[in-house]
TIMI-2910 file (N, C-alpha, C, CB; in pm, 1 decimal, decimal comma, always signed):
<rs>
+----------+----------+----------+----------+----------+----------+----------+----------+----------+----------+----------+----------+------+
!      n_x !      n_y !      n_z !     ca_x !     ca_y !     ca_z !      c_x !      c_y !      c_z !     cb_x !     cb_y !     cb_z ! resn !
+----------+----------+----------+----------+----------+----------+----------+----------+----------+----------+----------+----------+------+
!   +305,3 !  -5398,9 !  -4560,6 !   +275,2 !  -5257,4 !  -4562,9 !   +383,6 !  -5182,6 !  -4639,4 !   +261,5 !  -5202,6 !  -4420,1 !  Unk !
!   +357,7 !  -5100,4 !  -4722,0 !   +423,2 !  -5016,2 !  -4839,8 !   +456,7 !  -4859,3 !  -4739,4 !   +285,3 !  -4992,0 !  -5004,3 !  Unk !
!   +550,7 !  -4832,3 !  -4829,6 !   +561,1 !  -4691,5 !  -4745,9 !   +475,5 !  -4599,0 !  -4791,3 !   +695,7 !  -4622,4 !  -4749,6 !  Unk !
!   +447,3 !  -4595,9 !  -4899,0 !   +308,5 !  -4494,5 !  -4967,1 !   +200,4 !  -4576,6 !  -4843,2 !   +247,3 !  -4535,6 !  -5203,2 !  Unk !
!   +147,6 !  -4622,7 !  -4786,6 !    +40,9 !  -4632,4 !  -4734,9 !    +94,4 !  -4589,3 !  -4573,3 !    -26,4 !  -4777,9 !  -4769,1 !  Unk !
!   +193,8 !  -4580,3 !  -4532,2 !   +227,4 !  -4508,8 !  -4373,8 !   +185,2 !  -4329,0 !  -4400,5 !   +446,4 !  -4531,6 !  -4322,2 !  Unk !
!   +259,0 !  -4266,9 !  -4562,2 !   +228,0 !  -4174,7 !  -4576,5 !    +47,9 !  -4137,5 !  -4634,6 !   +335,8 !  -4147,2 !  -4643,2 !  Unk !
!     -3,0 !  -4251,1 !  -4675,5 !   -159,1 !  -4193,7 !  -4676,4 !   -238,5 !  -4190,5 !  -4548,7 !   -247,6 !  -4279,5 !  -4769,6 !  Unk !
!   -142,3 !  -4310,5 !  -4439,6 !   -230,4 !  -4280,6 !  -4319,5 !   -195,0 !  -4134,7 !  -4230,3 !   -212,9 !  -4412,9 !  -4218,6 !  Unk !
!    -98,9 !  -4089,5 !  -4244,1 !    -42,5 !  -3925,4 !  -4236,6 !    -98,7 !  -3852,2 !  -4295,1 !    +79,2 !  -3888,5 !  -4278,6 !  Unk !
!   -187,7 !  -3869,9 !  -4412,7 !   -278,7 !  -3792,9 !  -4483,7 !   -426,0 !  -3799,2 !  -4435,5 !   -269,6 !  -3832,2 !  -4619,6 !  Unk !
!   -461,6 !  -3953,1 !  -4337,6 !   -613,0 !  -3952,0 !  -4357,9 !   -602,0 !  -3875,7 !  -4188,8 !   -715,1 !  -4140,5 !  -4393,6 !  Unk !
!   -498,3 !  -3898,3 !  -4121,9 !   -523,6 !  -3854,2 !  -3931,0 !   -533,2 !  -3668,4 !  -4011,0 !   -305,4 !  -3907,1 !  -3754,4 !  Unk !
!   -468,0 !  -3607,2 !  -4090,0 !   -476,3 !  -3508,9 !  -4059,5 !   -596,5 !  -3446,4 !  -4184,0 !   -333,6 !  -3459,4 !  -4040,8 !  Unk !
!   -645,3 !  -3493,8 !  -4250,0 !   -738,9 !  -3459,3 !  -4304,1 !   -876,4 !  -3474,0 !  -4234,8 !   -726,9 !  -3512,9 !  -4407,9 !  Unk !
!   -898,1 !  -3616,1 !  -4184,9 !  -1027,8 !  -3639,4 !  -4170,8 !  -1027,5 !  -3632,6 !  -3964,3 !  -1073,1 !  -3812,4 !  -4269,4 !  Unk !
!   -954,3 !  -3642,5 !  -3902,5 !   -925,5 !  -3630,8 !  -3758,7 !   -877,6 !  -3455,2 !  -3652,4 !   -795,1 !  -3741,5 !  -3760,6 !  Unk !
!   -712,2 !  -3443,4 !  -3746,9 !   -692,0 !  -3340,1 !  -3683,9 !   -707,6 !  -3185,1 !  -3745,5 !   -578,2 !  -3366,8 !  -3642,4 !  Unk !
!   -759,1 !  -3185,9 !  -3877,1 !   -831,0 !  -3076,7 !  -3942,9 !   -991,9 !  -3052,2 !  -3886,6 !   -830,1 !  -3113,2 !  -4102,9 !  Unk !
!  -1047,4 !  -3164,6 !  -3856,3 !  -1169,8 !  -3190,0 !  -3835,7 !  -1284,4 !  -3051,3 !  -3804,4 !  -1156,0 !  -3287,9 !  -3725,0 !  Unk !
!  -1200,6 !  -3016,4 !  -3679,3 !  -1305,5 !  -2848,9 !  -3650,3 !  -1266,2 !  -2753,0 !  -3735,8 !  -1286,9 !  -2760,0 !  -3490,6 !  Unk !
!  -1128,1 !  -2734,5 !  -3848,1 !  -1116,9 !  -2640,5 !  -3898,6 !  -1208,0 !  -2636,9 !  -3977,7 !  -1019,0 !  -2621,0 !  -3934,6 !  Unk !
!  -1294,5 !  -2747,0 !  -4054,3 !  -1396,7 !  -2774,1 !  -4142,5 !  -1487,5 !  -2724,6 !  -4091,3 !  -1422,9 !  -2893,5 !  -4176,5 !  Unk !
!  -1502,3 !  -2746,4 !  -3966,0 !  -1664,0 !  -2734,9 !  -3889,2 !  -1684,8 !  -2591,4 !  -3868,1 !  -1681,9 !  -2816,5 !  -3723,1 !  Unk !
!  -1560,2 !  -2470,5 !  -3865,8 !  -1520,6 !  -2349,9 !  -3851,7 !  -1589,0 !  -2280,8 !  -3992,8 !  -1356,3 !  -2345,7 !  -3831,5 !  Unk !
!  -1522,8 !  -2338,2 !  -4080,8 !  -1549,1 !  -2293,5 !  -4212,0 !  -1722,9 !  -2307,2 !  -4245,2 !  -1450,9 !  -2388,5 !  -4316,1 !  Unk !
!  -1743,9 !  -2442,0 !  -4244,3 !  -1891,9 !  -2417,9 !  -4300,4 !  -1997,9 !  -2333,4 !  -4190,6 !  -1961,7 !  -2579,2 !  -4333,8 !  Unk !
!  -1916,2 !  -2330,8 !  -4038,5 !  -1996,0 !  -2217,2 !  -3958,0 !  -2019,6 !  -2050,5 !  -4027,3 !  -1904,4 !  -2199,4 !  -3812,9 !  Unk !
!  -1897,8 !  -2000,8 !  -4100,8 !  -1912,2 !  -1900,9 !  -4158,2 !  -2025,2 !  -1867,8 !  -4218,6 !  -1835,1 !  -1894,9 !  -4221,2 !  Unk !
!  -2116,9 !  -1949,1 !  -4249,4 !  -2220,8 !  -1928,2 !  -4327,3 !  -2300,4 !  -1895,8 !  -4252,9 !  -2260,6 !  -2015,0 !  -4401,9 !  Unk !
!  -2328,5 !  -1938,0 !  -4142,5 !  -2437,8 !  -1893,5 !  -4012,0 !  -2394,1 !  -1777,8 !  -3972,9 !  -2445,6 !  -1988,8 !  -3873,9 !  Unk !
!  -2248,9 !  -1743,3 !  -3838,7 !  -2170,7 !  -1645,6 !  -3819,2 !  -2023,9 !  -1605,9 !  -3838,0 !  -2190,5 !  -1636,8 !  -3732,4 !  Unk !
!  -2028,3 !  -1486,0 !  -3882,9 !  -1868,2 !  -1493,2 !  -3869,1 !  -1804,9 !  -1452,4 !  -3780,1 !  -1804,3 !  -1441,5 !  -3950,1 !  Unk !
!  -1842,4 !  -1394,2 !  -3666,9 !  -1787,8 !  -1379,1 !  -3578,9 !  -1731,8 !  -1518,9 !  -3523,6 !  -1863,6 !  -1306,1 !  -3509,5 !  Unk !
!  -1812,5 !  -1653,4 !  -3502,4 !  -1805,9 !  -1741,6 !  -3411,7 !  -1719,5 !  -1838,0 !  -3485,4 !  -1937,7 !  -1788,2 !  -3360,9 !  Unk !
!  -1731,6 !  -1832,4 !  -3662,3 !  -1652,6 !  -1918,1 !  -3769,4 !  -1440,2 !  -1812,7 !  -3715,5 !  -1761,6 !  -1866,4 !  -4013,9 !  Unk !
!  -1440,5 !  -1734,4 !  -3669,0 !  -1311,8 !  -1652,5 !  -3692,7 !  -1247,6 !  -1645,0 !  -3473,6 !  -1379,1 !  -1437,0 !  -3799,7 !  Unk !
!  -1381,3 !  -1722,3 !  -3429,5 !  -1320,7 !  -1770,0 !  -3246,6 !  -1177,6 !  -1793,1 !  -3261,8 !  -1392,6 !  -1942,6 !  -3166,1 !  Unk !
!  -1108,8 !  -1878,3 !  -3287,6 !   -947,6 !  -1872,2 !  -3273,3 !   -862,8 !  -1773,5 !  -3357,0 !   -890,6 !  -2007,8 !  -3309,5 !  Unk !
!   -930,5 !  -1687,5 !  -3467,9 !   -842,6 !  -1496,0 !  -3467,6 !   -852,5 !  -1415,3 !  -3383,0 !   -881,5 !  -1387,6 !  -3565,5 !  Unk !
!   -984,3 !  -1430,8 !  -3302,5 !  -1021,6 !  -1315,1 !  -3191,1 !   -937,8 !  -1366,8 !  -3060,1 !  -1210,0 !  -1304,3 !  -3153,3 !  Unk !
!   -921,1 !  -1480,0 !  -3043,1 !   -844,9 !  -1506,1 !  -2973,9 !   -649,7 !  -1494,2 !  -2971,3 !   -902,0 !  -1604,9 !  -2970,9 !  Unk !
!   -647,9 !  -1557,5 !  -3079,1 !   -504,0 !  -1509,8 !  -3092,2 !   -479,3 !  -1365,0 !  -3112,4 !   -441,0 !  -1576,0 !  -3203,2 !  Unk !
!   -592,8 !  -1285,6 !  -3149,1 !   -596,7 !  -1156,8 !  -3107,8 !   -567,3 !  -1081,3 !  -2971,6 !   -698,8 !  -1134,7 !  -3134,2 !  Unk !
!   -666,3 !  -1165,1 !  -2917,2 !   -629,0 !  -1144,1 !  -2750,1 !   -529,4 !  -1147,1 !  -2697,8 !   -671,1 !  -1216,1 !  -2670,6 !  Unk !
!   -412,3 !  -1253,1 !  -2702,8 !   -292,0 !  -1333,9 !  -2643,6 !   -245,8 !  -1212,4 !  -2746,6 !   -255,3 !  -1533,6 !  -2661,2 !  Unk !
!   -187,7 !  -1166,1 !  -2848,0 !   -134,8 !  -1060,6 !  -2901,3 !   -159,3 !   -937,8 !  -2801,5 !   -190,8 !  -1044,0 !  -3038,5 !  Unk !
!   -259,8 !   -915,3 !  -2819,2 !   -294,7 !   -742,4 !  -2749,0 !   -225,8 !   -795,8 !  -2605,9 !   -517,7 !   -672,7 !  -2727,9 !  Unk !
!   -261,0 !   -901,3 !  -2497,6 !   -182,7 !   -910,9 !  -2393,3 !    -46,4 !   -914,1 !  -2364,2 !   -212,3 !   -984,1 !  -2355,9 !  Unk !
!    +11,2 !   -979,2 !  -2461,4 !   +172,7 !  -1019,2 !  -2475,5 !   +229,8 !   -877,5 !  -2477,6 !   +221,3 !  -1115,8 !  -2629,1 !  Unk !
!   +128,7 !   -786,6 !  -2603,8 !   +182,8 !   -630,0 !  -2637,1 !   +173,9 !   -546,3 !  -2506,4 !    +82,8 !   -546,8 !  -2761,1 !  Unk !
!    +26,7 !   -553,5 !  -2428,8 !    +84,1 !   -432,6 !  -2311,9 !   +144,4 !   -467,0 !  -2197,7 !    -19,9 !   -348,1 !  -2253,3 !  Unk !
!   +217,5 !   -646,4 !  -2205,8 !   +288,4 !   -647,1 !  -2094,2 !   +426,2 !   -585,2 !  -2170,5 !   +294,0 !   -802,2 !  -2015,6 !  Unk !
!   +456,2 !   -597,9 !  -2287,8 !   +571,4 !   -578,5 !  -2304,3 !   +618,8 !   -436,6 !  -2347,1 !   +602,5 !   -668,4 !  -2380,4 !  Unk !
!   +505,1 !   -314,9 !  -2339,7 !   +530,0 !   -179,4 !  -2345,0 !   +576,6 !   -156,7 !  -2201,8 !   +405,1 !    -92,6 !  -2391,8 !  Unk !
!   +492,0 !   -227,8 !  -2099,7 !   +513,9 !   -205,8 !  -1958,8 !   +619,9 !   -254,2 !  -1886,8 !   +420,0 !   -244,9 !  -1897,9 !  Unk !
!   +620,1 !   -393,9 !  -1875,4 !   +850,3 !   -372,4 !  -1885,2 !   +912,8 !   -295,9 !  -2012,5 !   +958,9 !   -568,7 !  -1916,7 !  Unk !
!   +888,7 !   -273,1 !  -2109,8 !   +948,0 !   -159,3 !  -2159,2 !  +1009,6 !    -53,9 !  -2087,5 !   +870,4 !   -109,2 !  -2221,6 !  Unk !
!   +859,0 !    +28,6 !  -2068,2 !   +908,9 !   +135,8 !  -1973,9 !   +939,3 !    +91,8 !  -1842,8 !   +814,8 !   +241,9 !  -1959,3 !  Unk !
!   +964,2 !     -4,9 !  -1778,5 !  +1026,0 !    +20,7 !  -1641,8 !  +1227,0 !    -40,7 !  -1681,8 !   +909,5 !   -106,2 !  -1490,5 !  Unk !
!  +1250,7 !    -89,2 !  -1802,4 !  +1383,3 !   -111,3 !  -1815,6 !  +1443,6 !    +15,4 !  -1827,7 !  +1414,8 !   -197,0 !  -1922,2 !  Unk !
!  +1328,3 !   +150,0 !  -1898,6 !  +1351,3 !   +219,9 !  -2007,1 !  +1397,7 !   +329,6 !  -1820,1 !  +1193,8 !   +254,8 !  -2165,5 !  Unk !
!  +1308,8 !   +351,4 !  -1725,4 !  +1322,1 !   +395,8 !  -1614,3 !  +1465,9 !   +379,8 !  -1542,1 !  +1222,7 !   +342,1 !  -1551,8 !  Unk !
!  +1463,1 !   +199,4 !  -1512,9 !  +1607,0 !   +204,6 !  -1486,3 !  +1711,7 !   +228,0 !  -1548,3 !  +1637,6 !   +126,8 !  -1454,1 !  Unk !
!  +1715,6 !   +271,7 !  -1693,2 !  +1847,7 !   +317,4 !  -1763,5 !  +1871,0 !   +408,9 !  -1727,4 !  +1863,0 !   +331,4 !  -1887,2 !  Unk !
!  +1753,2 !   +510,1 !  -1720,3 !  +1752,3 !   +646,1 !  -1672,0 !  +1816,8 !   +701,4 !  -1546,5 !  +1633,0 !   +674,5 !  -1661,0 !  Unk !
!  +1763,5 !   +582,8 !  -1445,6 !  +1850,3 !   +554,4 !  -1319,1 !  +2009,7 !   +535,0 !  -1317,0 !  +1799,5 !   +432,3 !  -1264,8 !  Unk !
!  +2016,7 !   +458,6 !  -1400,5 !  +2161,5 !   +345,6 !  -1404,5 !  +2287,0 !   +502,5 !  -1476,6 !  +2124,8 !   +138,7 !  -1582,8 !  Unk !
!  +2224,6 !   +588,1 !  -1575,0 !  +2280,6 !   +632,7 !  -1597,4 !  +2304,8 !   +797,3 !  -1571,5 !  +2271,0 !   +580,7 !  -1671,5 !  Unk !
!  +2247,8 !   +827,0 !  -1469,3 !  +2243,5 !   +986,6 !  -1361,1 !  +2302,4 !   +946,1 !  -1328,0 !  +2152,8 !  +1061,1 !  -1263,8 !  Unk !
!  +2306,6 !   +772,8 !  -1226,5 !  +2426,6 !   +787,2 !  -1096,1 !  +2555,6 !   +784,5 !  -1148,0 !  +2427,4 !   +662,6 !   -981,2 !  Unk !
!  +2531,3 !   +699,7 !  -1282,1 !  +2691,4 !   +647,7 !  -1344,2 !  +2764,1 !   +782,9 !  -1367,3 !  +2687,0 !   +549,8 !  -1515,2 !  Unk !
!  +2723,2 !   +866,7 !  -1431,5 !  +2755,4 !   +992,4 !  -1522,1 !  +2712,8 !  +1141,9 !  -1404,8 !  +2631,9 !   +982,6 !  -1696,2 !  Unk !
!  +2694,1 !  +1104,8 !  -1288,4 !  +2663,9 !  +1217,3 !  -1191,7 !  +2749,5 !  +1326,6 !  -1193,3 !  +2663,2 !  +1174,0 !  -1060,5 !  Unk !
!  +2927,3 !  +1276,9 !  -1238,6 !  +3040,9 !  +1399,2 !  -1205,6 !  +3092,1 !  +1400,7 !  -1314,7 !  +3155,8 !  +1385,7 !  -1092,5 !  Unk !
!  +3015,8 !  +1345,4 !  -1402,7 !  +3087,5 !  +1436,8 !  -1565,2 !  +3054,4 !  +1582,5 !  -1608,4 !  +3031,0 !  +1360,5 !  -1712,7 !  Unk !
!  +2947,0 !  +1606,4 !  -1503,1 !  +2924,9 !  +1741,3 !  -1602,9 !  +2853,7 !  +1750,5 !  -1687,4 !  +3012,0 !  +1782,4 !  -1668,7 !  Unk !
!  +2762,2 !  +1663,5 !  -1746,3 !  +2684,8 !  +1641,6 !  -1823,5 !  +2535,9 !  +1617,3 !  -1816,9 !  +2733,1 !  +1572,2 !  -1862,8 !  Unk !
!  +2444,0 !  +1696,1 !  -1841,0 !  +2322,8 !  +1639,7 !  -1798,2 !  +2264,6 !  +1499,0 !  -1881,3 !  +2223,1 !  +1757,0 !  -1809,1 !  Unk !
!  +2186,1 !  +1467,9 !  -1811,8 !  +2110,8 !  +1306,0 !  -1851,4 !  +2130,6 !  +1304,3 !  -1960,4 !  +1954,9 !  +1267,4 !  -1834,4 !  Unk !
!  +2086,4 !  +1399,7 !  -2030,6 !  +1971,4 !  +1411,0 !  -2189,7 !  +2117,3 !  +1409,7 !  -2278,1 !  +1834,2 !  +1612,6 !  -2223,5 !  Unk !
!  +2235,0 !  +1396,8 !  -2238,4 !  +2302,7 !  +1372,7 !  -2375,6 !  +2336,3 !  +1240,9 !  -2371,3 !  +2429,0 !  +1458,7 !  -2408,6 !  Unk !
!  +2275,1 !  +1146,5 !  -2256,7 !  +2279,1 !  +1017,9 !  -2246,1 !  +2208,3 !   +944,8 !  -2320,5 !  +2259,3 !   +987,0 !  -2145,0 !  Unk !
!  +2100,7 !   +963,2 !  -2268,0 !  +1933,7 !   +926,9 !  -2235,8 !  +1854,2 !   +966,2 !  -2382,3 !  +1858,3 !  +1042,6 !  -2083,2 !  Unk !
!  +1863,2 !  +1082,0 !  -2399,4 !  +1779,9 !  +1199,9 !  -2466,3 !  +1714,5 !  +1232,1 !  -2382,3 !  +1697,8 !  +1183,2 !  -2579,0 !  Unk !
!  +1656,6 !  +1356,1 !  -2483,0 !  +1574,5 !  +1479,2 !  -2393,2 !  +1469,4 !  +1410,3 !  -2403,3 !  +1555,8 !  +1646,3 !  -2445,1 !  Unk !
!  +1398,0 !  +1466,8 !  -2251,0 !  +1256,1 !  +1333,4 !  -2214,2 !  +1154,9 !  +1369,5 !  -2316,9 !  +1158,1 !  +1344,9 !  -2029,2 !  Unk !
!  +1188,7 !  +1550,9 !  -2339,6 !  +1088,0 !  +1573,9 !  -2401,4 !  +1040,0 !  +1574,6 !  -2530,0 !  +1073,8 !  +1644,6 !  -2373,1 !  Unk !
!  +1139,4 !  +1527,3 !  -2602,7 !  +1175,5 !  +1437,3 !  -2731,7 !  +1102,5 !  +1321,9 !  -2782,9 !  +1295,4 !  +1383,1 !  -2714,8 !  Unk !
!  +1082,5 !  +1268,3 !  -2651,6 !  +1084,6 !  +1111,7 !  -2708,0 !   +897,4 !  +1119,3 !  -2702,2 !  +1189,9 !   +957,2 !  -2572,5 !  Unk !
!   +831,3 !  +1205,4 !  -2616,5 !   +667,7 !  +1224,3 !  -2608,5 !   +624,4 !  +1242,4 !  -2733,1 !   +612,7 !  +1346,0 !  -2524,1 !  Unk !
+----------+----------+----------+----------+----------+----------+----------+----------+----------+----------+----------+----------+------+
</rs>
């Protein structure tokens, strides 16, 4: 066995085996495209989810700073908003 033939069998698993449904995806396009584009709408999904968990600990880190830094800064004399900013700024 040659080493050019370890690398054509690396060529035939992923051409003719583990490409296999991307083919079957593609010539679906011709029927639908909605059903040919199933794994964009999906990784669509897992996107849009990942995004509003991570606005939502957003704002609750964004809460406790707010917290963390009234109590810290309580006897300076200073209100929040030259910490923080003004809340009404950031709307």
């Amino acid at each position: 066995m040659e080493l050019k033939d370890f690398f054509y069998g690396i060529q035939d698993f992923f051409v003719n085996i583990a490409f296999a449904p991307m083919d079957w995806l593609r010539s679906l396009q011709v029927e639908s495209w909605f059903f040919a584009n199933t794994i964009n709408w999906v990784f669509l999904l897992i996107m849009a989810c990942a995004f509003c968990f991570w606005v939502f600990n957003l704002n609750i880190f964004q809460e406790d700073e707010r917290d963390y830094y009234a109590e810290s800064h309580r006897d300076s004399g200073k209100s929040i908003e030259f910490f923080v900013g003004d809340e009404k700024s950031a709307h």
